[in-house]
CHARMM internal coordinates of N, CA and C (Angstrom, degrees):
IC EDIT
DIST 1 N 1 CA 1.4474
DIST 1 CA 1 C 1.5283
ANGL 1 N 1 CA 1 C 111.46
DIST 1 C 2 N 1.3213
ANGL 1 CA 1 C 2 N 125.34
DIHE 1 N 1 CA 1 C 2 N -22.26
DIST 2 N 2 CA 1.3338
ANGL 1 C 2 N 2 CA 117.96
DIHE 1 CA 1 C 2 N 2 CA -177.29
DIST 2 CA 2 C 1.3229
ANGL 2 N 2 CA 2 C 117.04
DIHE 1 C 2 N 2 CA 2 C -92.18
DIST 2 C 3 N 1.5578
ANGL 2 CA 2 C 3 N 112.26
DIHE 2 N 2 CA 2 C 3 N 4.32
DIST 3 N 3 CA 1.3190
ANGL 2 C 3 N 3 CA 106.79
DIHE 2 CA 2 C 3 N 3 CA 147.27
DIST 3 CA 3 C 1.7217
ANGL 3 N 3 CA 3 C 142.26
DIHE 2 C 3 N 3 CA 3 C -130.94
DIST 3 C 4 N 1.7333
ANGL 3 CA 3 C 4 N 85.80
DIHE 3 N 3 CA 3 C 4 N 18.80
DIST 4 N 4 CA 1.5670
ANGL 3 C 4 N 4 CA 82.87
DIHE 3 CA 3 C 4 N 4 CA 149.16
DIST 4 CA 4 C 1.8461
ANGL 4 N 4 CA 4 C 112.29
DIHE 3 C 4 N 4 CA 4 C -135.59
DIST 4 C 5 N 0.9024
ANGL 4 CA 4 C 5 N 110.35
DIHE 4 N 4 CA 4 C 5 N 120.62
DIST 5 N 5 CA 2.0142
ANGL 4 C 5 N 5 CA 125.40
DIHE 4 CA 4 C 5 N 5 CA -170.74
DIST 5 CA 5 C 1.3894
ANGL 5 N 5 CA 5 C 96.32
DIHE 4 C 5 N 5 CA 5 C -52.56
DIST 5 C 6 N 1.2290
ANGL 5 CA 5 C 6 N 123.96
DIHE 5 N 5 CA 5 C 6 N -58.70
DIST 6 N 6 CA 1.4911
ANGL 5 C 6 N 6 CA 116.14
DIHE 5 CA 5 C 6 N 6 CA 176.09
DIST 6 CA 6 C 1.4869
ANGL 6 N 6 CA 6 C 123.20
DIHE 5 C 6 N 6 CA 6 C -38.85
DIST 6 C 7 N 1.4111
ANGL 6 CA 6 C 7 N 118.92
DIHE 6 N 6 CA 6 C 7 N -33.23
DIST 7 N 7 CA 1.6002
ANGL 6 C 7 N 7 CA 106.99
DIHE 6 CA 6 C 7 N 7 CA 174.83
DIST 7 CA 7 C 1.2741
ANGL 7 N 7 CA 7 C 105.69
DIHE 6 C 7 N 7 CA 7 C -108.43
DIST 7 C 8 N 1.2723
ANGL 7 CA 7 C 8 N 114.55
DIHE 7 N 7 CA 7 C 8 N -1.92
DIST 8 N 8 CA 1.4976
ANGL 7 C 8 N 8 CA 113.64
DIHE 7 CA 7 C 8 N 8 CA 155.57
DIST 8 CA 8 C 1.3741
ANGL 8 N 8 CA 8 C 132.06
DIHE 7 C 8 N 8 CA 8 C -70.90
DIST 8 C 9 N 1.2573
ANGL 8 CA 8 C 9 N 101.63
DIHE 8 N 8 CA 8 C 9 N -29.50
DIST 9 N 9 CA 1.7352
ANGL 8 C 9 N 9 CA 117.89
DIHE 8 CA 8 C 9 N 9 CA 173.34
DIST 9 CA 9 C 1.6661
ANGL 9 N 9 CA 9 C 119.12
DIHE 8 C 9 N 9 CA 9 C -67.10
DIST 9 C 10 N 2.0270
ANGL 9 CA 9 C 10 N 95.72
DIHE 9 N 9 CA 9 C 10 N -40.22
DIST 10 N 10 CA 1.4437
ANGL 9 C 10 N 10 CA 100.37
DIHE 9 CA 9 C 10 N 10 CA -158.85
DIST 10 CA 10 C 1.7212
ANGL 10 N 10 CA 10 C 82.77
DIHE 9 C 10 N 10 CA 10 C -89.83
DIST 10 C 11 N 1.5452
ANGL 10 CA 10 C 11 N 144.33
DIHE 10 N 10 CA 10 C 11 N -4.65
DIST 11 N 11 CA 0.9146
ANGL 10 C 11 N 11 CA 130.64
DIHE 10 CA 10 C 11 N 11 CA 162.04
DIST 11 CA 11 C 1.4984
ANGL 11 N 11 CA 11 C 125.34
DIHE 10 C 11 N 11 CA 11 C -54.80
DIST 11 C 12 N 1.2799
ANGL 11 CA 11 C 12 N 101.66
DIHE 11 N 11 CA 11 C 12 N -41.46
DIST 12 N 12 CA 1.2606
ANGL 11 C 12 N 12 CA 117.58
DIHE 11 CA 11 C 12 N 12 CA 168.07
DIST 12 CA 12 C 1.5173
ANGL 12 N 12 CA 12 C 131.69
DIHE 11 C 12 N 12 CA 12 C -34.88
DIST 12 C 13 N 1.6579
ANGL 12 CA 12 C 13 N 78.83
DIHE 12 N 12 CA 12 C 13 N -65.07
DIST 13 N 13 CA 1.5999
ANGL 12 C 13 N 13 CA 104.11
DIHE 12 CA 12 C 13 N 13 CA 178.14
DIST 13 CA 13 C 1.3738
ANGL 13 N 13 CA 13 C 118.94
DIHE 12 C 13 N 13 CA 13 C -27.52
DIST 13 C 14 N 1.8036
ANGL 13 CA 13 C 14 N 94.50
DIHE 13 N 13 CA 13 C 14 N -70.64
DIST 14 N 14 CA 1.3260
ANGL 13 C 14 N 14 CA 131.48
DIHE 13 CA 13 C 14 N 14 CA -147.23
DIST 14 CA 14 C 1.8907
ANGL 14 N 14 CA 14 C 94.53
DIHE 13 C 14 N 14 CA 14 C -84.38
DIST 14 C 15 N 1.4430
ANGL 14 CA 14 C 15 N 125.90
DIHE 14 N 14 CA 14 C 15 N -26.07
DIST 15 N 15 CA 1.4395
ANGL 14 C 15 N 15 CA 128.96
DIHE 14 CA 14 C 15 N 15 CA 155.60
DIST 15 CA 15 C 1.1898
ANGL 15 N 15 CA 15 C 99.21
DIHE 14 C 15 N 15 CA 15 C -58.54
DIST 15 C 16 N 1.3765
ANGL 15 CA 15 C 16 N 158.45
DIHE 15 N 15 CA 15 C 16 N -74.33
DIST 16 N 16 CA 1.5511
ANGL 15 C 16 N 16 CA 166.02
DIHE 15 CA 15 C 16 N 16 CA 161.39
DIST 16 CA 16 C 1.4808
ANGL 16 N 16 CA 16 C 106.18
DIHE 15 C 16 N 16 CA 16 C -3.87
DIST 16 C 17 N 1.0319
ANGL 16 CA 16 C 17 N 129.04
DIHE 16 N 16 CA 16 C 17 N -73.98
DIST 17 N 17 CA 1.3139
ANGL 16 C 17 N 17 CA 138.38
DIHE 16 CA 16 C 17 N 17 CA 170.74
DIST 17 CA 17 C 1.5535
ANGL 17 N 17 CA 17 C 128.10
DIHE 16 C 17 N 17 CA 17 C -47.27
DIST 17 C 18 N 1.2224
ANGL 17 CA 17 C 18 N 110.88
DIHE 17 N 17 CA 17 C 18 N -24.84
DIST 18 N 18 CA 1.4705
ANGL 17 C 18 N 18 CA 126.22
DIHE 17 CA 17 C 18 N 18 CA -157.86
DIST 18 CA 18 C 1.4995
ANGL 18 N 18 CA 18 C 79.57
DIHE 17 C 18 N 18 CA 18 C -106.58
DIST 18 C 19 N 1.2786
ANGL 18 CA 18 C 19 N 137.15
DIHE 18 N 18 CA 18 C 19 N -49.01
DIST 19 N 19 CA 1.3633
ANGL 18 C 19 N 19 CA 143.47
DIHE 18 CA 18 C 19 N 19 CA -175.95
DIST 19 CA 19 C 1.6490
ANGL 19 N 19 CA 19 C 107.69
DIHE 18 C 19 N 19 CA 19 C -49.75
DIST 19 C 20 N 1.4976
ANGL 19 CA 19 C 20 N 104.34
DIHE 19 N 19 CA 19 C 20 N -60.24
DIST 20 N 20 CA 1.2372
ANGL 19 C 20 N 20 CA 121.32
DIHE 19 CA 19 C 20 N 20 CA -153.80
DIST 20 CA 20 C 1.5782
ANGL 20 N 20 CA 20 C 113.31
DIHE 19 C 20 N 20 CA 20 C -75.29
DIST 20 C 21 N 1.8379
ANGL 20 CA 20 C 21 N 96.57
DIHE 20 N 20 CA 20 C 21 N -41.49
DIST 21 N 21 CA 1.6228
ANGL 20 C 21 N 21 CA 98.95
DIHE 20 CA 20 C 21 N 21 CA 167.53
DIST 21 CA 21 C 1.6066
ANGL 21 N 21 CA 21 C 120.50
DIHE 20 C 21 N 21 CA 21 C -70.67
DIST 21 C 22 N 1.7314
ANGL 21 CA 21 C 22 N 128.08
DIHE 21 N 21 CA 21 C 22 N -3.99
DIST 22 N 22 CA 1.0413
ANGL 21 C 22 N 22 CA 96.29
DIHE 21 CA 21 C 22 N 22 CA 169.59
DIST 22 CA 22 C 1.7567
ANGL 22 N 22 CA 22 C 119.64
DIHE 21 C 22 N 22 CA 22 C -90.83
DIST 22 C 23 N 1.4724
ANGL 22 CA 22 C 23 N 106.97
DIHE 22 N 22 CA 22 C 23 N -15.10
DIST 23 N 23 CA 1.5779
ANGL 22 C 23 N 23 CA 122.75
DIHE 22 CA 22 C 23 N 23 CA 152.17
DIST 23 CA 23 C 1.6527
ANGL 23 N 23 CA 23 C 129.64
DIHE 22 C 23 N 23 CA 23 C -65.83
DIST 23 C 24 N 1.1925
ANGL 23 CA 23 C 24 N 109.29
DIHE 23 N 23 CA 23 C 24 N 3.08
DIST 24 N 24 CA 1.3594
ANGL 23 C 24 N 24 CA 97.71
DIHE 23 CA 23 C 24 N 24 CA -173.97
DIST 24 CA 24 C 1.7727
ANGL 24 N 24 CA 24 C 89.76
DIHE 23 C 24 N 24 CA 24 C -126.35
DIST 24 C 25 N 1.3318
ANGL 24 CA 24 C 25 N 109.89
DIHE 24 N 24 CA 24 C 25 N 179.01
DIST 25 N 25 CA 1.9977
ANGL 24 C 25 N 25 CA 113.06
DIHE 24 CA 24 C 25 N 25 CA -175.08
DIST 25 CA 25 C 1.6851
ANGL 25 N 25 CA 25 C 75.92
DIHE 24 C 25 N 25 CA 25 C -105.27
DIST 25 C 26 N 0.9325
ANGL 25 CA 25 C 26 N 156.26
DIHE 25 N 25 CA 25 C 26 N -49.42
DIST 26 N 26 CA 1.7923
ANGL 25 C 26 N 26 CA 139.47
DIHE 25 CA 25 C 26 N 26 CA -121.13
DIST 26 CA 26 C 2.2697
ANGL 26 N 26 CA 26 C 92.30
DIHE 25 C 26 N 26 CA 26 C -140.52
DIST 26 C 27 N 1.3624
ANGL 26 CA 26 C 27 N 103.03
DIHE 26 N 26 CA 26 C 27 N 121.65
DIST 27 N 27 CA 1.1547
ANGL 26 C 27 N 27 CA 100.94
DIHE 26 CA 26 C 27 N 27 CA 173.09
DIST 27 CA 27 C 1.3965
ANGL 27 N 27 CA 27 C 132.35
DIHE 26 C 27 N 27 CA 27 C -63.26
DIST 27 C 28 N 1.6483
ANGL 27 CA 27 C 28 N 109.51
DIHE 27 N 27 CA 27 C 28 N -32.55
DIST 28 N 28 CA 1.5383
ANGL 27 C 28 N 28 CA 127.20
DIHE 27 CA 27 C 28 N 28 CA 169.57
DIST 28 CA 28 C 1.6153
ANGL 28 N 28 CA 28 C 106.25
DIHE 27 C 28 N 28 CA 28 C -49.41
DIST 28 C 29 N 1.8481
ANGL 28 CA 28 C 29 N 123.19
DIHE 28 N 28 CA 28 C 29 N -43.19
DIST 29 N 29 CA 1.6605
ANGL 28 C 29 N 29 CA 109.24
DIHE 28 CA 28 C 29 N 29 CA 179.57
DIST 29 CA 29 C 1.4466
ANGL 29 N 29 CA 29 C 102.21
DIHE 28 C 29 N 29 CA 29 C -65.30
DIST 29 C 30 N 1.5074
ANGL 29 CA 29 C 30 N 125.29
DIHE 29 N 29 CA 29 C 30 N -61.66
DIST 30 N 30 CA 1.6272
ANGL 29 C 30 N 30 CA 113.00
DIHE 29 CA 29 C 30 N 30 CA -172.48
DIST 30 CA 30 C 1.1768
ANGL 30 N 30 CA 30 C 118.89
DIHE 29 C 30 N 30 CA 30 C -53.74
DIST 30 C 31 N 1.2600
ANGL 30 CA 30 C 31 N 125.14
DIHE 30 N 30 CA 30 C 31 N -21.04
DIST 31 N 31 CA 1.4519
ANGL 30 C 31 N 31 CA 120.17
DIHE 30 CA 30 C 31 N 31 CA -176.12
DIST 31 CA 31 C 1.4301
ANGL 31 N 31 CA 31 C 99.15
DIHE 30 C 31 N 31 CA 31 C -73.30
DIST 31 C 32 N 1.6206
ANGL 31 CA 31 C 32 N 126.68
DIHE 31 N 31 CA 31 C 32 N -59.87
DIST 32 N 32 CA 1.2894
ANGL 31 C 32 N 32 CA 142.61
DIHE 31 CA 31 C 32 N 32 CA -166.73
DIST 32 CA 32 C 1.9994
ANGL 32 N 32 CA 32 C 104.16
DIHE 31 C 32 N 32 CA 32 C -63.91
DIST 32 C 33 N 0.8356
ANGL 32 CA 32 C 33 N 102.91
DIHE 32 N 32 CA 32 C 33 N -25.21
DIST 33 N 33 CA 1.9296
ANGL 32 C 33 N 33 CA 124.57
DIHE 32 CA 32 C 33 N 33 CA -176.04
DIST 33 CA 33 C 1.8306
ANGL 33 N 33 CA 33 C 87.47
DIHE 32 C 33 N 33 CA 33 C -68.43
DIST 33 C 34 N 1.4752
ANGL 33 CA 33 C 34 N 114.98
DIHE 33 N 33 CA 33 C 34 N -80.95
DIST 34 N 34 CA 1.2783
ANGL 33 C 34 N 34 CA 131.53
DIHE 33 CA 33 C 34 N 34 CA 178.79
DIST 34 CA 34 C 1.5358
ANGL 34 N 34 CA 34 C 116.09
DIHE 33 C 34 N 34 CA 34 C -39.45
DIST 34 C 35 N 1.7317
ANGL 34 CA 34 C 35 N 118.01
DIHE 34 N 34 CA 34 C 35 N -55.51
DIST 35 N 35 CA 1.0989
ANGL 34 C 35 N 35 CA 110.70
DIHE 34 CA 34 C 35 N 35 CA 172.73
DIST 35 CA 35 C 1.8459
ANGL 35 N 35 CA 35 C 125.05
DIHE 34 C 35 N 35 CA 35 C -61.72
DIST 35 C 36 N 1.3989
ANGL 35 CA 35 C 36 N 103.19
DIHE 35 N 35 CA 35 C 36 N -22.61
DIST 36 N 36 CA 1.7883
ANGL 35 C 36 N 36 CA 107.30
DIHE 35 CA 35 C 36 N 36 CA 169.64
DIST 36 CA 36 C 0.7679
ANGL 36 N 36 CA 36 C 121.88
DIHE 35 C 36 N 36 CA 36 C -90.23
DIST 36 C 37 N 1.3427
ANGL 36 CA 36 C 37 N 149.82
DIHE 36 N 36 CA 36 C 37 N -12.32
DIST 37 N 37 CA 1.8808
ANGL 36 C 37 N 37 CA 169.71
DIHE 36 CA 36 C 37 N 37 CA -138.75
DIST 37 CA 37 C 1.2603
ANGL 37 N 37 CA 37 C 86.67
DIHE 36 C 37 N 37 CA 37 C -114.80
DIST 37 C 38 N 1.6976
ANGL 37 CA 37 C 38 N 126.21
DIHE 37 N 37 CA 37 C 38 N -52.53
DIST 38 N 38 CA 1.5438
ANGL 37 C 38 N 38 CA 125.87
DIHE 37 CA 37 C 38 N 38 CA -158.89
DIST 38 CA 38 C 1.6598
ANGL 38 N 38 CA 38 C 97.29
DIHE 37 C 38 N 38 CA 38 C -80.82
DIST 38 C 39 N 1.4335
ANGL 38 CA 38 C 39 N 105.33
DIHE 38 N 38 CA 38 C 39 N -55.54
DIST 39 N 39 CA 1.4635
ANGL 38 C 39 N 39 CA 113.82
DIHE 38 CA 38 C 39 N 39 CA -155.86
DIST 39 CA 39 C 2.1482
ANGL 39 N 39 CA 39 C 78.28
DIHE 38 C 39 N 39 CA 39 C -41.75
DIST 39 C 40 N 1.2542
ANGL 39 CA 39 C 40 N 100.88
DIHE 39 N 39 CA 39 C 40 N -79.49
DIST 40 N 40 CA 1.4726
ANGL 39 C 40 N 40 CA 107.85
DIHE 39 CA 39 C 40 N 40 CA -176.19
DIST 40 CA 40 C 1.7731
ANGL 40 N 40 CA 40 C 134.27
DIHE 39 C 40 N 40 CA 40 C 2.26
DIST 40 C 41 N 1.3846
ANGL 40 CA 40 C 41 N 81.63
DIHE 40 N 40 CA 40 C 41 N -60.93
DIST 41 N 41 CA 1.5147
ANGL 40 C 41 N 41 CA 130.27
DIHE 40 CA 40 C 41 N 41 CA 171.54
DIST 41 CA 41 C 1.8787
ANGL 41 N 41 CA 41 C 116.46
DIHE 40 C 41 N 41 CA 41 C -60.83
DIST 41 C 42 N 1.1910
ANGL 41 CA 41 C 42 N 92.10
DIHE 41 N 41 CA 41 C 42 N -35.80
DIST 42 N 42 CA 1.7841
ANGL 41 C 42 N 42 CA 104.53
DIHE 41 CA 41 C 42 N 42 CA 178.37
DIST 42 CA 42 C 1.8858
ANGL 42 N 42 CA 42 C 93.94
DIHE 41 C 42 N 42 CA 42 C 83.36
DIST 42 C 43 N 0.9244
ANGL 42 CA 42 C 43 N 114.06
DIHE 42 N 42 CA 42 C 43 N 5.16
DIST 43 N 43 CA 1.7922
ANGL 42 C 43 N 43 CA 101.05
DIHE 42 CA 42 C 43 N 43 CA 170.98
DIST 43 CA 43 C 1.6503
ANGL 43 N 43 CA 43 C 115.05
DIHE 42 C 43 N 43 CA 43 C -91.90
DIST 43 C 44 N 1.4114
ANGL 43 CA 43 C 44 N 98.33
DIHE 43 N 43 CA 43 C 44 N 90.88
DIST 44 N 44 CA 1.4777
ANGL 43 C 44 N 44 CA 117.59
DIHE 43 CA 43 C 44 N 44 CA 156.87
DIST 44 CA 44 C 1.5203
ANGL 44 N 44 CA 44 C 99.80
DIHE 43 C 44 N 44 CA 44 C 98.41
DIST 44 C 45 N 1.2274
ANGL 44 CA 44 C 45 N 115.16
DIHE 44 N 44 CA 44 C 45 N 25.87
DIST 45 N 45 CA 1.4541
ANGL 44 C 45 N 45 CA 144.86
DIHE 44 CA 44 C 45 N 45 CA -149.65
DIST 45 CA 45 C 1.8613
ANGL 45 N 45 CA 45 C 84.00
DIHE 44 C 45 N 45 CA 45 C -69.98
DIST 45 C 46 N 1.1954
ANGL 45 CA 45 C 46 N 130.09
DIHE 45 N 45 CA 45 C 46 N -80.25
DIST 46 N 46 CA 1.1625
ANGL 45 C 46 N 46 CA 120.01
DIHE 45 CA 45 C 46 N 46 CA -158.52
DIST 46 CA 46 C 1.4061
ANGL 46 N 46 CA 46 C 117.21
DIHE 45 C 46 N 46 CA 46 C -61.44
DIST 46 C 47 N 1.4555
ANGL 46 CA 46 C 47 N 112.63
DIHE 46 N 46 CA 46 C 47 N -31.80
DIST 47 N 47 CA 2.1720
ANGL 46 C 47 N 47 CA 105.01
DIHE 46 CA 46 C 47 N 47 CA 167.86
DIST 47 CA 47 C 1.4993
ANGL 47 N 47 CA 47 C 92.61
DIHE 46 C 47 N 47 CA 47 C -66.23
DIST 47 C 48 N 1.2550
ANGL 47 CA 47 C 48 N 118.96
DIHE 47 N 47 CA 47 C 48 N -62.78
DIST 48 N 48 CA 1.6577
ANGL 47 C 48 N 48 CA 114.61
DIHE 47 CA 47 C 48 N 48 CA -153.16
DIST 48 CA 48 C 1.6137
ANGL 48 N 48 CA 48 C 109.69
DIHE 47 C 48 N 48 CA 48 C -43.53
DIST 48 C 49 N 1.7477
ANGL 48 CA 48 C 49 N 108.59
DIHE 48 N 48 CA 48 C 49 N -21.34
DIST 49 N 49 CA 1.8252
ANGL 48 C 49 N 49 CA 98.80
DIHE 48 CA 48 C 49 N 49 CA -168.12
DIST 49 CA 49 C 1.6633
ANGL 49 N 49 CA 49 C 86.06
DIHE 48 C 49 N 49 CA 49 C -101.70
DIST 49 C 50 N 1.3395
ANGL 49 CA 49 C 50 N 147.90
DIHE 49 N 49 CA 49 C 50 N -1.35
DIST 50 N 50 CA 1.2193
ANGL 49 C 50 N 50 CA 127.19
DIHE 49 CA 49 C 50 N 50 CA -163.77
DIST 50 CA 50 C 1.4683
ANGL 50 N 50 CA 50 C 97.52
DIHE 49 C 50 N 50 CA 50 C -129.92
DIST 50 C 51 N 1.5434
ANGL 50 CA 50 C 51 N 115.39
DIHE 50 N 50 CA 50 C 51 N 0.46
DIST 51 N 51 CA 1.3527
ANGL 50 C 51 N 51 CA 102.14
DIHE 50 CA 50 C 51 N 51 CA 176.27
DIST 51 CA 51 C 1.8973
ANGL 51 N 51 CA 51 C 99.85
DIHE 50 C 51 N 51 CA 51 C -138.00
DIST 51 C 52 N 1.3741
ANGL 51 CA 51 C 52 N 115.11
DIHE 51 N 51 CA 51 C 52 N 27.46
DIST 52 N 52 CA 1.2736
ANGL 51 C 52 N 52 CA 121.95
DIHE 51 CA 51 C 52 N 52 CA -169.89
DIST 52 CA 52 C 1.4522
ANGL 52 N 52 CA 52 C 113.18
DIHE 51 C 52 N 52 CA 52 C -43.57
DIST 52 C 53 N 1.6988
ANGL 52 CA 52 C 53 N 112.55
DIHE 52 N 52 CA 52 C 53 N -68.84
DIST 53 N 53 CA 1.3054
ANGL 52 C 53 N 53 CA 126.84
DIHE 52 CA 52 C 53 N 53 CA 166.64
DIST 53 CA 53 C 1.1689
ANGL 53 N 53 CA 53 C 135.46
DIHE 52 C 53 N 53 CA 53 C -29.12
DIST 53 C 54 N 1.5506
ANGL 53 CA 53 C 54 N 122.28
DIHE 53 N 53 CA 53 C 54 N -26.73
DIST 54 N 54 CA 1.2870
ANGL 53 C 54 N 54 CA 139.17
DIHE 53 CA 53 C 54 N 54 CA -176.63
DIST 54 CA 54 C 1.2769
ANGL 54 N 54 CA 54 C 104.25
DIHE 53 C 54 N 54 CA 54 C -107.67
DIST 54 C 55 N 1.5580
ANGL 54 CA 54 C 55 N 138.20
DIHE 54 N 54 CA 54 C 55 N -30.49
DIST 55 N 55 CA 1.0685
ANGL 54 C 55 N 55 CA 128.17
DIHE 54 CA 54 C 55 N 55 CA 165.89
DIST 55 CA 55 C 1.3683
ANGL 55 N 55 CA 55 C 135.07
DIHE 54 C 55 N 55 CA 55 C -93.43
DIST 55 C 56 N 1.4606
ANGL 55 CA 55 C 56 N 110.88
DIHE 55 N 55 CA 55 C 56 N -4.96
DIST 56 N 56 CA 1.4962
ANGL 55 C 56 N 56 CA 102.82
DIHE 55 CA 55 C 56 N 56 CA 135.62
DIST 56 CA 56 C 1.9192
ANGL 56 N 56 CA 56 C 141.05
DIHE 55 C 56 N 56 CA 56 C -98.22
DIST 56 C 57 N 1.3727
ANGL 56 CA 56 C 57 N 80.86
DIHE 56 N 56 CA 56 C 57 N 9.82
DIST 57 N 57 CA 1.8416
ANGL 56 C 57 N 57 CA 77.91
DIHE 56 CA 56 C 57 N 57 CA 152.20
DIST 57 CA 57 C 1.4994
ANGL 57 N 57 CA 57 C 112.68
DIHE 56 C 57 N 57 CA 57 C -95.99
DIST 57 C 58 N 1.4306
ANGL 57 CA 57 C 58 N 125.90
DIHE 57 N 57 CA 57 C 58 N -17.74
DIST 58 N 58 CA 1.1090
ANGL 57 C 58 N 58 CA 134.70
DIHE 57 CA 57 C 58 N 58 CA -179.13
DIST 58 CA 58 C 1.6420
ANGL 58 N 58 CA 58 C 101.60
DIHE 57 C 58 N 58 CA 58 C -54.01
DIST 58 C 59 N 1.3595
ANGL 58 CA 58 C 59 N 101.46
DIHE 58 N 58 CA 58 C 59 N -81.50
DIST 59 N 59 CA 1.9075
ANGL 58 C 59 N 59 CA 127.85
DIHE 58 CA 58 C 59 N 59 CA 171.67
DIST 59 CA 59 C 1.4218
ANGL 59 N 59 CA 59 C 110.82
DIHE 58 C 59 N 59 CA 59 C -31.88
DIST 59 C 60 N 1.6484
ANGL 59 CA 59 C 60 N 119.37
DIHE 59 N 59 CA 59 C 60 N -47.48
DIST 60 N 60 CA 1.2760
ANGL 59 C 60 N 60 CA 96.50
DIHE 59 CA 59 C 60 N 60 CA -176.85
DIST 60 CA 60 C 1.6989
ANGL 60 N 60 CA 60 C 105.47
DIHE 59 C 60 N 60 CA 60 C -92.27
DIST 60 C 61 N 0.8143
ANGL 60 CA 60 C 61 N 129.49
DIHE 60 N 60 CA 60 C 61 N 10.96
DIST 61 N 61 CA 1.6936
ANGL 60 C 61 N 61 CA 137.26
DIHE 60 CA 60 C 61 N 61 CA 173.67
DIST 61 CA 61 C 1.5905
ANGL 61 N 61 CA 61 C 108.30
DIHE 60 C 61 N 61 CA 61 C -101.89
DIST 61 C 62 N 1.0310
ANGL 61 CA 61 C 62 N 114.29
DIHE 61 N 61 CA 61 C 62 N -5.37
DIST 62 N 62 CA 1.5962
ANGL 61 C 62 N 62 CA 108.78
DIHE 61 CA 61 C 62 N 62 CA 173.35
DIST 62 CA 62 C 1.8358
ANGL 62 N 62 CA 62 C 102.41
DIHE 61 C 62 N 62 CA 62 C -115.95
END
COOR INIT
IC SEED 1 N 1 CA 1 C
IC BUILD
């Protein structure tokens, strides 16, 4: 991972989510929490704002 940022980023992500759903009651807020925290953040910032919609039906279906 420390040498490619892309699966370092979506590591991130996907730590974010796993974090957030055991703090949150509903998986759709941590997922949606994770996907804005990053965009914010600049991690994976340009898919996460142009492919948002699709990747949280993705996240909460996996």
């Amino acid at each position: 991972m420390e040498r490619c940022r892309t699966l370092r980023e979506y590591s991130e992500f996907v730590a974010r989510i796993r974090k957030y759903a055991d703090e949150e009651t509903a998986i759709e807020k941590a997922v949606d929490r994770a996907v804005t925290e990053c965009i914010a953040e600049g991690i994976l910032a340009n898919f996460l704002r142009s492919q948002r919609a699709e990747v949280v039906a993705v996240s909460i279906f996996e």
